[in-house]
C-alpha beads as a LAMMPS data file, in Angstrom:
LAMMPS data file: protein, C-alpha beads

298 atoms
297 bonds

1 atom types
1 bond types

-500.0 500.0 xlo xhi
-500.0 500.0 ylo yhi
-500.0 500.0 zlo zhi

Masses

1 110.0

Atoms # bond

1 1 1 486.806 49.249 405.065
2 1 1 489.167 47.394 407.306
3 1 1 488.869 45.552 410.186
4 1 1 490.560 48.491 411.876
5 1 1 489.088 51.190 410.263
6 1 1 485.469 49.510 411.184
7 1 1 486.549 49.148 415.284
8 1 1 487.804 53.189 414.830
9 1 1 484.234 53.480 414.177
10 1 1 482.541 51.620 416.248
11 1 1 484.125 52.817 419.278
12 1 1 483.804 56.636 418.046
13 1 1 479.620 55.653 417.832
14 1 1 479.633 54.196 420.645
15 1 1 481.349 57.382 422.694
16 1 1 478.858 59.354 420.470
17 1 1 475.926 57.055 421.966
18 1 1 477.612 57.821 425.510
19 1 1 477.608 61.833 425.376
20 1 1 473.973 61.881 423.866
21 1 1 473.160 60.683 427.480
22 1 1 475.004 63.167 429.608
23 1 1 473.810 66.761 430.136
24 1 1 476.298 69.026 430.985
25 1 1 474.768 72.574 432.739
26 1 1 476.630 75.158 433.658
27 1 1 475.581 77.359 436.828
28 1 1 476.980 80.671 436.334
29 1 1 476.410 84.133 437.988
30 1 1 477.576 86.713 439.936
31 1 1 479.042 86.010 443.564
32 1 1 476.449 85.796 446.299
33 1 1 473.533 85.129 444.033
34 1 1 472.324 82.107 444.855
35 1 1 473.934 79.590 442.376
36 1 1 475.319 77.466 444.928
37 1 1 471.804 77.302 446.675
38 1 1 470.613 75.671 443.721
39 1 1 473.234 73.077 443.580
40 1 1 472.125 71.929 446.940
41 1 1 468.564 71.892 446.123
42 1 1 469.505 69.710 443.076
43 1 1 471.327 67.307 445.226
44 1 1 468.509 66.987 447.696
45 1 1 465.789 66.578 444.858
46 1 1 467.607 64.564 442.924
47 1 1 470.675 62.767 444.477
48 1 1 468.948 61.502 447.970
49 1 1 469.677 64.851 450.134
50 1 1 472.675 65.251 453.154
51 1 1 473.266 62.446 454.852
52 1 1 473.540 63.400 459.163
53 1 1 477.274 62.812 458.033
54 1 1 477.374 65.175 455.645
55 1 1 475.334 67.212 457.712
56 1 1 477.320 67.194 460.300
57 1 1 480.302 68.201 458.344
58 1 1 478.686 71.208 457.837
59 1 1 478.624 72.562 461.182
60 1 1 481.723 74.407 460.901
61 1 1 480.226 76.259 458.219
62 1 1 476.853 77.365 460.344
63 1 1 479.271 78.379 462.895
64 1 1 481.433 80.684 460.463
65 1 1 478.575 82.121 458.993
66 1 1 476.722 82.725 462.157
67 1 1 480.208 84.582 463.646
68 1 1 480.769 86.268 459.861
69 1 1 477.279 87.802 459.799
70 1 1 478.035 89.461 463.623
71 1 1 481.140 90.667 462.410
72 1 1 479.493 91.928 458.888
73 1 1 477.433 94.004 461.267
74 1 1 480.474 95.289 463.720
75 1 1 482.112 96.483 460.487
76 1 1 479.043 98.354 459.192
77 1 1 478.658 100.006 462.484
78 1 1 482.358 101.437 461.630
79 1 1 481.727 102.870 458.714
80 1 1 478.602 103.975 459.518
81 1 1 479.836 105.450 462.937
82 1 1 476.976 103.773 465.395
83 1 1 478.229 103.030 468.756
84 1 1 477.421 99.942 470.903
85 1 1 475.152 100.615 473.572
86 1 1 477.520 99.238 475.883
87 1 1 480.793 98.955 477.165
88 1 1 480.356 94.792 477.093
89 1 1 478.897 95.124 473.967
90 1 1 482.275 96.885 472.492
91 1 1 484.376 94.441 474.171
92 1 1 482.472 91.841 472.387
93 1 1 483.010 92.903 469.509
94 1 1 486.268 93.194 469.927
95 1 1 486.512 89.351 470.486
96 1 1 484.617 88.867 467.581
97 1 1 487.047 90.799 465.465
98 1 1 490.155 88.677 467.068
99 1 1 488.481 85.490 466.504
100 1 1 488.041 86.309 462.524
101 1 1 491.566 87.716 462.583
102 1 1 492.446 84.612 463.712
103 1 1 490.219 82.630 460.947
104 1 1 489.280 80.694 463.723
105 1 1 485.301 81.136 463.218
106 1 1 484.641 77.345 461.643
107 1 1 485.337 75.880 465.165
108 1 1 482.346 74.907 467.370
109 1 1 480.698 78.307 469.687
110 1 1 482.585 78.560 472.905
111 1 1 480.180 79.534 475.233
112 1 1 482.290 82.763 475.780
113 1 1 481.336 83.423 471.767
114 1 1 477.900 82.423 472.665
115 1 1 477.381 85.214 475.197
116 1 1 479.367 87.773 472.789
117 1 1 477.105 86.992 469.713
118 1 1 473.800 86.764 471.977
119 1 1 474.555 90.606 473.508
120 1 1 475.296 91.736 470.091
121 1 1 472.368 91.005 468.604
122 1 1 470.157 92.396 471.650
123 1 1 472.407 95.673 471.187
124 1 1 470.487 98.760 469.709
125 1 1 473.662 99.897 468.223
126 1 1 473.861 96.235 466.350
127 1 1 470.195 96.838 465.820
128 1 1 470.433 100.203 463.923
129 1 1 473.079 99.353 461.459
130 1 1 471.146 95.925 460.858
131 1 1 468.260 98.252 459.709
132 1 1 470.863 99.961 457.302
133 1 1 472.310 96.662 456.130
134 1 1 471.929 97.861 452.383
135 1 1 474.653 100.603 452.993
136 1 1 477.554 97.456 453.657
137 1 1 477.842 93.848 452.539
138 1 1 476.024 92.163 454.391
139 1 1 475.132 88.301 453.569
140 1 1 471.338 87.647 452.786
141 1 1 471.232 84.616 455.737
142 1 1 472.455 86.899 458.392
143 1 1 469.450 86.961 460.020
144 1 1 468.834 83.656 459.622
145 1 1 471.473 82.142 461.371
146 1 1 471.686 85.282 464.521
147 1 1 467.864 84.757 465.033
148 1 1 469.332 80.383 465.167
149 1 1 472.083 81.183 467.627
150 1 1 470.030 79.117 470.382
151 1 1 469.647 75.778 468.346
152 1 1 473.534 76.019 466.657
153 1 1 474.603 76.989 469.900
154 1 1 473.414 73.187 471.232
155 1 1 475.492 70.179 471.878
156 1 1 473.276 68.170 469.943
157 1 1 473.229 70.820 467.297
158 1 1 473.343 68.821 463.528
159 1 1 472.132 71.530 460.342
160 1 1 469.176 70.801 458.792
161 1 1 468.421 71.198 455.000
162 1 1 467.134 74.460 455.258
163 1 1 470.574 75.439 457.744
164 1 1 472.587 73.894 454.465
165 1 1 470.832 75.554 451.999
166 1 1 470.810 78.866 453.635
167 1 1 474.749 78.506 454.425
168 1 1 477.526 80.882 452.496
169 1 1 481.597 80.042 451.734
170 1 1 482.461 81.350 448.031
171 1 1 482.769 78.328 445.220
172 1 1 486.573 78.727 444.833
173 1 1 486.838 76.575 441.118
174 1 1 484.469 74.628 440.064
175 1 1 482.279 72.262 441.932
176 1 1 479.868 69.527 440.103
177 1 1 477.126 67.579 441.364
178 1 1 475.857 64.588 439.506
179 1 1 472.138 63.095 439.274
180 1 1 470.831 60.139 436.887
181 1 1 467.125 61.589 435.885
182 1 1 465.049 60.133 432.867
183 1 1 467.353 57.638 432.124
184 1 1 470.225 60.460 431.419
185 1 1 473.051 61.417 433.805
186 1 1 473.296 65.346 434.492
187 1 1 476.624 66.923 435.367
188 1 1 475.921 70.020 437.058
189 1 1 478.660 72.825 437.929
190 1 1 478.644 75.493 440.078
191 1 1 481.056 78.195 439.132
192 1 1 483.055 80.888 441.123
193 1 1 481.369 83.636 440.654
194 1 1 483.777 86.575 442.344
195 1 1 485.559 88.548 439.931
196 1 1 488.394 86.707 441.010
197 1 1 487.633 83.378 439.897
198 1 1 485.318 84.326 437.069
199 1 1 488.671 83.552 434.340
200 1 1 488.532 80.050 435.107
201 1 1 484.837 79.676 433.729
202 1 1 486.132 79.334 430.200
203 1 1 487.643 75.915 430.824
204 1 1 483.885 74.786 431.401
205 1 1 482.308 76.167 428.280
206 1 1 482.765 73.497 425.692
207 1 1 479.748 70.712 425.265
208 1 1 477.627 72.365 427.552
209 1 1 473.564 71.921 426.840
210 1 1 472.860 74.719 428.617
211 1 1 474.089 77.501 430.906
212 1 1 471.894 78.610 433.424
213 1 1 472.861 82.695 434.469
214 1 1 471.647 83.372 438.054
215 1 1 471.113 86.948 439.265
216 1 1 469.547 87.576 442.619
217 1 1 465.995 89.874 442.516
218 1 1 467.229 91.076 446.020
219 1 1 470.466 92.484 445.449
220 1 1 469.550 95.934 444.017
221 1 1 470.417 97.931 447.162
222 1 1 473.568 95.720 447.969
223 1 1 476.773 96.350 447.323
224 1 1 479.838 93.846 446.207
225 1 1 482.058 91.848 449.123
226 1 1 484.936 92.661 446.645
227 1 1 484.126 96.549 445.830
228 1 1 481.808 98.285 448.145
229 1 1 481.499 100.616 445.721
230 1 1 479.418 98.594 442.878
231 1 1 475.786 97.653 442.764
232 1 1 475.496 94.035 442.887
233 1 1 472.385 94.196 440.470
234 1 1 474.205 96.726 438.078
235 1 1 477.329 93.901 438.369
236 1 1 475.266 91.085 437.161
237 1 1 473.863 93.031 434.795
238 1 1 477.247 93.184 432.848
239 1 1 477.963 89.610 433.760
240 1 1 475.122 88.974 432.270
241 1 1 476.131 90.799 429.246
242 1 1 479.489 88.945 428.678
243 1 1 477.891 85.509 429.227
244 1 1 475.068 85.715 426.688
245 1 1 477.583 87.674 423.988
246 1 1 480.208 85.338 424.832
247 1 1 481.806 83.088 421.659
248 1 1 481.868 80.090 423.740
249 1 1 477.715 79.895 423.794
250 1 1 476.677 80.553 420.027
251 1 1 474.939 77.509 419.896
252 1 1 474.253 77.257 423.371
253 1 1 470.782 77.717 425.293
254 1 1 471.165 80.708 428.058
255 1 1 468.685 80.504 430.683
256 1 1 468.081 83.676 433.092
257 1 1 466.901 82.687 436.995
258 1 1 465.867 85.282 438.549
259 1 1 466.592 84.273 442.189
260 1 1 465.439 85.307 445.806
261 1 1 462.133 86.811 444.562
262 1 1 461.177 86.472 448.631
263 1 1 463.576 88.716 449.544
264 1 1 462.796 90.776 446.772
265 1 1 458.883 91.003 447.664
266 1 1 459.904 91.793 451.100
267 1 1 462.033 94.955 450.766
268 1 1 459.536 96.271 447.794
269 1 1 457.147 95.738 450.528
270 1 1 459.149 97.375 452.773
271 1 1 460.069 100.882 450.604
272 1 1 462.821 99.916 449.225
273 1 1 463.001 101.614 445.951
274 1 1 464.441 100.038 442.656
275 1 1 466.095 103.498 441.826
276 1 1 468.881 102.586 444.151
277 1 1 470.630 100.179 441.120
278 1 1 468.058 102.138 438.398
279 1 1 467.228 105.517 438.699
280 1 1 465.412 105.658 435.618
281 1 1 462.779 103.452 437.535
282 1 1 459.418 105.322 437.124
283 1 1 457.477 103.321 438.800
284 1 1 456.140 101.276 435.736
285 1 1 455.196 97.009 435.916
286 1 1 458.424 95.442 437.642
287 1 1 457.861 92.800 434.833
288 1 1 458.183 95.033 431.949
289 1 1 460.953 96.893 433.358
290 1 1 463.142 93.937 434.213
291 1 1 461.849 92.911 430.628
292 1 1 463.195 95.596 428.849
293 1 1 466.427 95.969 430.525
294 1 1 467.446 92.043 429.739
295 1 1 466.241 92.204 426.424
296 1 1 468.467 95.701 425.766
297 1 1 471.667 93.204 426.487
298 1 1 471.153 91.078 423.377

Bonds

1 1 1 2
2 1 2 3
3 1 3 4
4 1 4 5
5 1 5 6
6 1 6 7
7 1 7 8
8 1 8 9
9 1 9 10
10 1 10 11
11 1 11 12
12 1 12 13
13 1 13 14
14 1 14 15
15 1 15 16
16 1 16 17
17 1 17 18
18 1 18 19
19 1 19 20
20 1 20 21
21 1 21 22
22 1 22 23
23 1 23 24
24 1 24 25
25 1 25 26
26 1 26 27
27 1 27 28
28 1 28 29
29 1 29 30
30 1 30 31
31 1 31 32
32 1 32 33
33 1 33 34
34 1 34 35
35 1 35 36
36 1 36 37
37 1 37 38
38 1 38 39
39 1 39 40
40 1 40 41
41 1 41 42
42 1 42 43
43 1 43 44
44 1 44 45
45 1 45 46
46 1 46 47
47 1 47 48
48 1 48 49
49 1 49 50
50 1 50 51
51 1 51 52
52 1 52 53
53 1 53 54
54 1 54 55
55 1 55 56
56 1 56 57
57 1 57 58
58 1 58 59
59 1 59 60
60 1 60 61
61 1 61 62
62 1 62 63
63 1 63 64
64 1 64 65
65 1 65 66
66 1 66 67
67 1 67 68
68 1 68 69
69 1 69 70
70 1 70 71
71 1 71 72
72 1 72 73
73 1 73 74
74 1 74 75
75 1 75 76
76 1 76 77
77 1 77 78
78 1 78 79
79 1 79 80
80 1 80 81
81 1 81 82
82 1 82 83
83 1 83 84
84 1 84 85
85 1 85 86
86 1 86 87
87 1 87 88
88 1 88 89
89 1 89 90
90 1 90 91
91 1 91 92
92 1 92 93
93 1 93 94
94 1 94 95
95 1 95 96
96 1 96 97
97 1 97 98
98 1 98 99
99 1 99 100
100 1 100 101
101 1 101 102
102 1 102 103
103 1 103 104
104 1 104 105
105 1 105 106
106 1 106 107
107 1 107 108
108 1 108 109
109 1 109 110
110 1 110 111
111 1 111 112
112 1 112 113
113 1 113 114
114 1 114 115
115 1 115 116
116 1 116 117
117 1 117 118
118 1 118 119
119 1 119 120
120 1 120 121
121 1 121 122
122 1 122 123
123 1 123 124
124 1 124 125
125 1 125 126
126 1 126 127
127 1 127 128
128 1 128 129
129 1 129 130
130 1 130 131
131 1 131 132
132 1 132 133
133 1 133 134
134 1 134 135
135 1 135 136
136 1 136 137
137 1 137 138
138 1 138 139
139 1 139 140
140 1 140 141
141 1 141 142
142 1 142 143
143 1 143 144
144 1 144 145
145 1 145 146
146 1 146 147
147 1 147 148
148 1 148 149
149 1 149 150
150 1 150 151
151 1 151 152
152 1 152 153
153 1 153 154
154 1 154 155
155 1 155 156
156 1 156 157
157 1 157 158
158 1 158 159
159 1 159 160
160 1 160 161
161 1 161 162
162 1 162 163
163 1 163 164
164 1 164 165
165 1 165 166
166 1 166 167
167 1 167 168
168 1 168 169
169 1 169 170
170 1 170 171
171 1 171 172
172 1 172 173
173 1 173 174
174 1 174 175
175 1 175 176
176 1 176 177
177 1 177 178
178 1 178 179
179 1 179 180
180 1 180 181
181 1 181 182
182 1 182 183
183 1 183 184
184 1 184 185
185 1 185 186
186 1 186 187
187 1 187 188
188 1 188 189
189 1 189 190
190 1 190 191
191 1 191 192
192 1 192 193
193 1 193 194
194 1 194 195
195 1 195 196
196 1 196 197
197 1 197 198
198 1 198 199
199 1 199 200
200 1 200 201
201 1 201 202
202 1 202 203
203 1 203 204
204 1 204 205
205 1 205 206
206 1 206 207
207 1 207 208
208 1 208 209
209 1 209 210
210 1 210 211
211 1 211 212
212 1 212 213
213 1 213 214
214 1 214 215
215 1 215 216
216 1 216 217
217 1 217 218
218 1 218 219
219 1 219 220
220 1 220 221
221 1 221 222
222 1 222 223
223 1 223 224
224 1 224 225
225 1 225 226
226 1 226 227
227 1 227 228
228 1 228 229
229 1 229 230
230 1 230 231
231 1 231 232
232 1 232 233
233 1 233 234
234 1 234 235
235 1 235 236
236 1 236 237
237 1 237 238
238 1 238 239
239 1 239 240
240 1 240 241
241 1 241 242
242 1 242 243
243 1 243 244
244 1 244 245
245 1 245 246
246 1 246 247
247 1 247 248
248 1 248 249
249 1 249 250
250 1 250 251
251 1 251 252
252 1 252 253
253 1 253 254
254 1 254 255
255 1 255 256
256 1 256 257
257 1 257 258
258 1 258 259
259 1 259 260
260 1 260 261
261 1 261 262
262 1 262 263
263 1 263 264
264 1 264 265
265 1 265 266
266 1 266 267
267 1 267 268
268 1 268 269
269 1 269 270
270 1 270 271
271 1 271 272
272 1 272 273
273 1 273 274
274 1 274 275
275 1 275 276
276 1 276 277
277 1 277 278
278 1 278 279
279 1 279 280
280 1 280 281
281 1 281 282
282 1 282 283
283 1 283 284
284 1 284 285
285 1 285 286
286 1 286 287
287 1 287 288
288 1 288 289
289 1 289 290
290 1 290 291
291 1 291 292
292 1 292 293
293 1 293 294
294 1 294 295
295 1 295 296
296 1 296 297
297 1 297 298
């Protein structure tokens, strides 16, 4: 062997040395279930949290979501046909409507927006269609952020972790997050999960360890952002489906996170019935029904 063959070699061992230390994951799932979440709880486990920088950059985004979840509401109440309470109310929501028009929801409240979100959410109109949430898109942290409008509503107002983890704007592409643990690096990424950015997922497939599939417990009496027509649980379902019979992951390890078990427990608890996304439920073990329906995708 030459003296150029032999440094051909050496460098491809030592690039092979190099990739045995990286682990590349994949975060896939449906849109809205909780992938994103993750990410974030990875970087503050494992990559030294937010910064009050980077916290503070994500105002805009508490503010958006806080507005966006009113104006989820105002449009349910439309389709729904439940009137305000009030006159004020209506005109209220009128401003809300302009404002999202406008796409100017990521700036700071005004205290005008303040007032208009605050009478909303007192109005038993607003209060009705909340209680029929699962009959329009609706996102899970609505409540959340309404019940917050007080503290985001501050001057001094800077997100905590749980505000940033509990905050919503779709992954558009692909996003990565990177973390050194037991002496390997791990590259992360968090893909779009709307139907309109699922295409661009195949561009992330090759050398992946492992793809971790999220699907959200909760969603079974939600419907999508993109078709109000579709189930989101039936929706991941099939996702689910293409991912794990997909030729890109042959030889790759599919794990299945079942997310937002919370909200899950809670609207079990509260009547909710499974037979909205299965109505072949029959009331048997949740765990041997859930069982049977992942295992009937392989």
């Amino acid at each position: 062997m030459n003296k150029r063959s032999r440094r051909i070699n050496a460098i491809i061992e030592s690039d092979k040395k190099a990739e045995e230390t990286v682990i590349k994951l994949l975060l896939l799932g449906a849109g809205e279930s909780g992938k994103s979440t993750i990410l974030k709880q990875m970087k503050i486990i494992h990559d030294n949290g937010y910064t009050q920088d980077e916290a503070a950059q994500k105002i805009s985004v508490v503010c958006a979501n806080t507005v966006q979840s009113i104006g989820a509401i105002i449009d349910g109440m439309k389709a729904l046909n439940i009137p305000f309470a009030s006159k004020q109310s209506s005109d209220y929501a009128a401003l809300i409507k302009r404002t999202l028009d406008k796409k100017d929801e990521f700036q700071p409240l005004t205290e005008e927006m303040y007032k208009a979100i605050k009478t909303l959410w007192n109005d038993k109109g607003v209060e009705a269609a909340f209680e029929r949430r699962d009959e329009f898109y609706l996102h899970d942290s609505a409540k959340y952020f309404l019940d917050a409008l007080d503290r985001i509503y501050d001057k001094n107002f800077v997100p905590t972790e749980q505000d940033i983890l509990r905050t919503r704007i779709a992954t558009m592409g692909v996003i990565e997050v990177c973390f050194t643990m037991k002496n390997k690096l791990w590259r992360v990424f968090d893909v779009g999960g709307q139907r309109s950015q699922r295409k661009k997922w195949i561009h992330c497939f090759d050398d992946a360890k492992a793809v971790i599939y999220v699907a959200s417990l909760s969603e079974y009496d939600q419907v999508l952002l993109e078709d109000d027509s579709t189930n989101r649980m039936q929706e991941s379902l099939q996702l689910f489906r293409q991912v794990i019979n997909n030729k890109y992951f042959v030889n790759t390890s599919v794990i299945l996170f079942l997310n937002k078990k919370d909200l899950f427990e809670k609207k079990i608890g509260h009547g909710r019935s499974l037979r909205i996304a299965f109505p072949n439920y029959r009331g048997q073990r949740l765990s041997l029904f859930f069982d049977h329906h992942t295992s009937s995708l392989l």
